[in-house]
Every structure is written in structure tokens, then in C-alpha cells.
C-alpha positions as CSV (number, residue, x, y, z in Angstrom):
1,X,10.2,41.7,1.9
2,X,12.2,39.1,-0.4
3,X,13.5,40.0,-3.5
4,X,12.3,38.3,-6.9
5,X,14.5,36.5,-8.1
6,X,16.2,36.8,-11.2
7,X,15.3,34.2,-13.1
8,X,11.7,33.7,-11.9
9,X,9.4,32.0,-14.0
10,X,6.6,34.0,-13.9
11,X,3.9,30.6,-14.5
12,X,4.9,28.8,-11.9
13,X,5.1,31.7,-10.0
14,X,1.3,32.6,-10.5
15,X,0.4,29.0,-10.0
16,X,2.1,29.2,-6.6
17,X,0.6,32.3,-5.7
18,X,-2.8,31.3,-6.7
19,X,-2.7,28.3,-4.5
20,X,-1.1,30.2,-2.1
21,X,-4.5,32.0,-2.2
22,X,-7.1,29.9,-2.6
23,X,-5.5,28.0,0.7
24,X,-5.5,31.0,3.0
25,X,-8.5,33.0,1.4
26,X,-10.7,30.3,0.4
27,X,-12.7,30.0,-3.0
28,X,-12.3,32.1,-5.6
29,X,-13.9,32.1,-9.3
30,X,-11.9,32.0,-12.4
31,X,-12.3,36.7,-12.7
32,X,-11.7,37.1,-9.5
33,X,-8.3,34.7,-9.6
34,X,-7.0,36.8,-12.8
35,X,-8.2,40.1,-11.2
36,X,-6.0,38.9,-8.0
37,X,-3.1,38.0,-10.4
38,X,-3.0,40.6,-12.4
39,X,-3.6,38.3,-16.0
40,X,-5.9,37.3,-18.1
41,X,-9.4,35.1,-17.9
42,X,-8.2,32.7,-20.0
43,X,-4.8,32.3,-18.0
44,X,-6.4,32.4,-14.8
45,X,-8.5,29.5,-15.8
46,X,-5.4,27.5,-17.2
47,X,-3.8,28.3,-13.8
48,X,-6.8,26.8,-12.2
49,X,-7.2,23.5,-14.3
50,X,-3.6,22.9,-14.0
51,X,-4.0,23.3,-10.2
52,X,-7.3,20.7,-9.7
53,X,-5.2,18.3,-12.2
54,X,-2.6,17.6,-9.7
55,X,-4.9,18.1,-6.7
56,X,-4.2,21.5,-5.3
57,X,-7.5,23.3,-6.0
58,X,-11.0,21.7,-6.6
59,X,-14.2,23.0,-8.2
60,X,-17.0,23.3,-6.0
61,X,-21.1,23.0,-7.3
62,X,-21.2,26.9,-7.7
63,X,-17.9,26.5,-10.3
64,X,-15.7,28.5,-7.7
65,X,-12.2,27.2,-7.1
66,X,-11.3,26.3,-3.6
67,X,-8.1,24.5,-2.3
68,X,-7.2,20.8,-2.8
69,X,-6.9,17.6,-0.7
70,X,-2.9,18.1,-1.6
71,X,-3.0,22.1,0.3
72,X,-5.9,20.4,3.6
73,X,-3.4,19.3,6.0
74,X,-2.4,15.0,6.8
75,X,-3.6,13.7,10.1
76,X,-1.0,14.0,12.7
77,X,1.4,11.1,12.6
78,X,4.0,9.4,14.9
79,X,7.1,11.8,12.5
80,X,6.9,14.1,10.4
81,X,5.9,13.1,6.6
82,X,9.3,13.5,5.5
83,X,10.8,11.2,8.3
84,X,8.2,8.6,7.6
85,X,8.9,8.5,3.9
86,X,12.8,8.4,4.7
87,X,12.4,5.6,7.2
88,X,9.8,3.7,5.2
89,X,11.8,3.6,1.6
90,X,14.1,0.8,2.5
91,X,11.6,-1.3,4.1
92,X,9.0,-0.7,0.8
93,X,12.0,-1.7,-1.6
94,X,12.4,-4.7,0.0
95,X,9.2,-5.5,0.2
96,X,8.9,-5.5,-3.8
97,X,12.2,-7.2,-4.3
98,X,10.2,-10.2,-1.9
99,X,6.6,-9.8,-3.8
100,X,7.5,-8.2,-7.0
101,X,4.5,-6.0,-6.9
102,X,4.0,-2.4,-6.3
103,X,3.9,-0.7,-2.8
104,X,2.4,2.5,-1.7
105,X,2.9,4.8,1.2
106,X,-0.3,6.4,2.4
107,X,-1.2,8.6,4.9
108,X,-4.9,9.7,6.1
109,X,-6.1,13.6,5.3
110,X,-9.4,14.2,6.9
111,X,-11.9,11.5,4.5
112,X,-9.1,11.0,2.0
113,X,-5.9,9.4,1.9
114,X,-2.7,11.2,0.1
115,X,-0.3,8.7,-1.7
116,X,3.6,9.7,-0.1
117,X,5.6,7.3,-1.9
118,X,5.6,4.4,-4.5
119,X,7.9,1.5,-5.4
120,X,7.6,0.1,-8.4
121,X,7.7,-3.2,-9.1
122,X,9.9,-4.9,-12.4
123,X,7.2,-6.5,-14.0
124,X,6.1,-5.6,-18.0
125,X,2.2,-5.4,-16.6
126,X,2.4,-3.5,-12.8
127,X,0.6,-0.6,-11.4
128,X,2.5,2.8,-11.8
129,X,3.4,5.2,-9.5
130,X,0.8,6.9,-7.4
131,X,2.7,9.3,-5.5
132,X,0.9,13.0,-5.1
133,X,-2.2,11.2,-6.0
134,X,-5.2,12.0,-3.1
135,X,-7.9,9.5,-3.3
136,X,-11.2,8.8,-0.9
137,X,-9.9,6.9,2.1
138,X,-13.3,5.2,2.4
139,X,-12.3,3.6,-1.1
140,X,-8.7,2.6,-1.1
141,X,-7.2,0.0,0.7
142,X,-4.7,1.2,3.3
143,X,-7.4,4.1,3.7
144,X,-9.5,1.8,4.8
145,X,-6.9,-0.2,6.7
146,X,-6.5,3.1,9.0
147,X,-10.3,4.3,9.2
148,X,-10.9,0.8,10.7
149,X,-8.6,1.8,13.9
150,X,-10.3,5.5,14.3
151,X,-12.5,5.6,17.6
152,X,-16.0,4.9,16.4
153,X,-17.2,9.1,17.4
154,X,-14.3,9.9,15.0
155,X,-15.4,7.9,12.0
156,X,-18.7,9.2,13.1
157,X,-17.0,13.2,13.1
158,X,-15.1,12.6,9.8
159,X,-18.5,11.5,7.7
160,X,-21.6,13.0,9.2
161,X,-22.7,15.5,6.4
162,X,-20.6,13.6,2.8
163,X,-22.5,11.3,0.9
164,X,-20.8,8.3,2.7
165,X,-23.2,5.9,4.0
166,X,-21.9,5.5,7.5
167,X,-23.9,2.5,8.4
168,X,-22.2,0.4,5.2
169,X,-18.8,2.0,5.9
170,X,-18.4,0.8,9.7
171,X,-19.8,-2.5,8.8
172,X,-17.1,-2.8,6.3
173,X,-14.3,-1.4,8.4
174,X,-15.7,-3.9,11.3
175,X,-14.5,-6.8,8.6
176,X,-11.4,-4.9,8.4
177,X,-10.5,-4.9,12.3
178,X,-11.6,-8.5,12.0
179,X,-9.4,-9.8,9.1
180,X,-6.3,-6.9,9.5
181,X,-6.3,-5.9,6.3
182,X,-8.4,-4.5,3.6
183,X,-8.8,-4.5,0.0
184,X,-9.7,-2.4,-3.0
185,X,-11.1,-4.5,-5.8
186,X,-11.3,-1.9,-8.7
187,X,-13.1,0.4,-6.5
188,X,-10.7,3.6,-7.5
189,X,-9.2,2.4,-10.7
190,X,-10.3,-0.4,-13.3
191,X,-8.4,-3.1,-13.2
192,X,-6.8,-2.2,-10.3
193,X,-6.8,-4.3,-6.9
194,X,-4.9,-3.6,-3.8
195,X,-4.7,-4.8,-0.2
196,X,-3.5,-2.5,2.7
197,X,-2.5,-3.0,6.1
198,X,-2.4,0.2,9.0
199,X,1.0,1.0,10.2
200,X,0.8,0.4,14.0
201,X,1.2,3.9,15.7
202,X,2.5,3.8,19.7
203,X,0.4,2.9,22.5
204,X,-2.2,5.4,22.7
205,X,-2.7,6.8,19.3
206,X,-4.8,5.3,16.3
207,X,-2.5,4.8,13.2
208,X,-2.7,7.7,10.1
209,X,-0.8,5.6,7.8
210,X,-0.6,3.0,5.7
211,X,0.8,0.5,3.2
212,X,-0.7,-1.0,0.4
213,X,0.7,-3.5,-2.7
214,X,-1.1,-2.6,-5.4
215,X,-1.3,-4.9,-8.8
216,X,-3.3,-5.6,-11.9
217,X,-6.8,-6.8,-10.9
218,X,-6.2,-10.2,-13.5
219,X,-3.2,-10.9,-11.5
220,X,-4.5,-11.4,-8.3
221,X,-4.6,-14.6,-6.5
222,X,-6.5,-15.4,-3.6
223,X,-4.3,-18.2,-2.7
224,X,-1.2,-15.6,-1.9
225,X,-3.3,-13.3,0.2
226,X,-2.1,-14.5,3.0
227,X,1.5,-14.2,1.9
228,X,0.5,-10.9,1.2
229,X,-0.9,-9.6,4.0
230,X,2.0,-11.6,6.0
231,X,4.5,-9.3,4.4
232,X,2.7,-6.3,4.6
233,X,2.3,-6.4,7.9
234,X,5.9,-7.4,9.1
235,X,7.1,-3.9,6.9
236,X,4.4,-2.3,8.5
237,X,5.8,-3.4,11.7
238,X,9.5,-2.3,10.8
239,X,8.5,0.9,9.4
240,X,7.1,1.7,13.3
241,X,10.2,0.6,15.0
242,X,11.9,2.9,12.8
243,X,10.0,5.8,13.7
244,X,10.2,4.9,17.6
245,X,13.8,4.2,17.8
């Protein structure tokens, strides 16, 4: 059994437990999480809050806590997330040094889409880091990007039983296979728009990532799409021979 250690802070060290809990032993209400701990109600529900705020436990219709899109595990990818992230940094830096816009790292979790990594761009007006953020696949732009590559039985598996209209959702990811890339006008956050492109997984194996440049909604020019989606694409390219080398 390990040892506490000494300076344990005794918050964080409930909030890991809980989440440890809610993961492993599935929902839990707010009397039964401070029985469990060993507090209070009213610390058991600040616990709880400060868990769904950064995506680690969610409320359910009954009010009972369950785990998080942050603790349901990423679809296997080509590396391990870590090894993506390390061989994609370079490649997104350069691509907002090119574009001076922001750039996401995305990968796919089940019907959602978990942000790994942003660059920031310099600009006074840009779109802020997202990373740690989980948002509906269906909704973002490199979620979208990489549903539109899933075999159509595992779209059909991942949806049956949400409240996703299938029959709109493949014929917008059937635009997507057509064009290469998808957007997200101010579908997830107002005045937001982003474009996303599927990083290209080997032979075999439909992609689970995904990069998107993200930027102010009144900034976005139809004209540079293209450019856009040019550079996008080539990253997306370098970023797989990365992970294949």
C-alpha cells in the first residue's frame, strides 16, 4: 500500500479520488460521494461541480454524477496521445507562424472529440486555447473531418440511441469526404468558426485525429479557404509521417 505523502493536499486529493470513483464504480449522488469520502454534503457537491467544470464527471437526468468525456477513453490512434502531441507541436507552430491563426489538436472519443493541444496565434482578436476542452464531434470541425472517414456501420454504432439525427449527419459528413475538409460556423461557440481536416492514419485504419484552425467568425474569408485547407492538410500530412517513421 503507498504511503501518503507528506505534504498531501487533502482537496485535490478527494477530487482525485472521487473521479477515481465515479470512473470505476459508475454514478454516484452528491450523499453518497461525501459518505464515500468521508466529508461533507456541501464539499462533496463542490468536489462534484469542480469535476463536470473541467469535464471529468457529468450530471445525468436523475441528478447523479457519473464520469466525464475527459475519464471515457480516445479512440485508438496510430501513437500513443503523448507521442502524437510531441510529434505534432512543431508542425502546429509552424502552421500559425504561416496563417497567423489558431490551431487545434483533436482526437475522436466515442461521439465527442477531446482538444490535445492548442497554438495560439499573435493576433489582439484570436481564439484561445482549447486544450482539455471535450466537445460533440458531430459539431466541431476536425470532429467532423474524422467521422466522415469511419465505415458507414460504425457511424451507424456510435449514434444509434443519442439525439443525433443520423440521416442529416451522414449527409453532411458525405459533403465532407467530398470537399476534404469540414467547418464549424458558430456551431460550438459564438463567433467562433473553424475548418478541420483528418490526419491520415496508415493503410488500413480510419483516422482518430484531427487538426483544425480556429478564428473569429467576422474574420473569416471565403476567398482563403483554400489556402486554408491547403495548409491544413500538408501538416496533417507531416504530422502522419512523423508518427510512421
Amino acid at each position: 500500500m503507498k504511503n501518503k505523502p507528506p505534504y498531501a493536499i487533502d482537496s485535490v486529493d478527494h477530487a482525485l479520488h472521487l473521479a477515481t470513483l465515479l470512473q470505476q464504480e459508475g454514478p454516484m449522488g452528491v450523499s453518497e460521494a461525501a459518505e464515500r469520502l468521508g466529508v461533507s454534503r456541501s464539499t462533496a457537491h463542490r468536489l462534484l461541480a469542480m469535476l463536470v467544470y473541467r469535464d471529468f464527471a457529468e450530471q445525468g437526468p436523475d441528478r447523479r454524477y457519473q464520469a466525464g468525456p475527459v475519464l471515457r477513453p480516445a479512440d485508438p490512434v496510430a501513437a500513443p496521445v503523448a507521442v502524437l502531441r510531441q510529434a505534432a507541436m512543431p508542425h502546429l507552430r509552424a502552421l500559425v507562424a504561416r496563417l497567423r491563426e489558431t490551431v487545434n489538436l483533436q482526437v475522436l472519443a466515442g461521439t465527442e472529440v477531446r482538444f490535445l493541444a492548442t497554438v495560439e496565434c499573435d493576433q489582439v482578436l484570436r481564439v484561445g486555447d482549447r486544450a482539455g476542452r471535450v466537445l460533440p464531434a458531430h459539431l466541431t470541425s476536425g470532429g467532423k473531418a474524422v467521422l466522415a472517414a469511419l465505415p458507414p456501420a460504425e457511424l451507424t454504432h456510435r449514434y444509434t440511441g443519442t439525439d443525433v439525427n443520423l440521416t442529416r449527419l451522414r449527409r453532411e459528413l458525405g459533403l465532407v469526404r467530398k470537399r476534404g475538409f469540414a467547418i464549424n460556423d458558430q456551431l460550438t461557440e459564438l463567433g467562433l468558426t473553424a475548418v478541420g481536416v483528418a490526419i491520415p492514419w496508415p493503410a488500413g485504419q480510419p483516422p482518430a485525429a484531427a487538426l483544425s484552425l480556429a478564428l473569429p467568425s467576422a474574420r473569416f474569408d471565403h476567398d482563403l479557404l483554400p489556402a486554408w485547407v491547403a495548409a491544413l492538410s500538408a501538416t496533417a500530412t507531416a504530422v502522419a509521417g512523423e508518427l510512421s517513421a
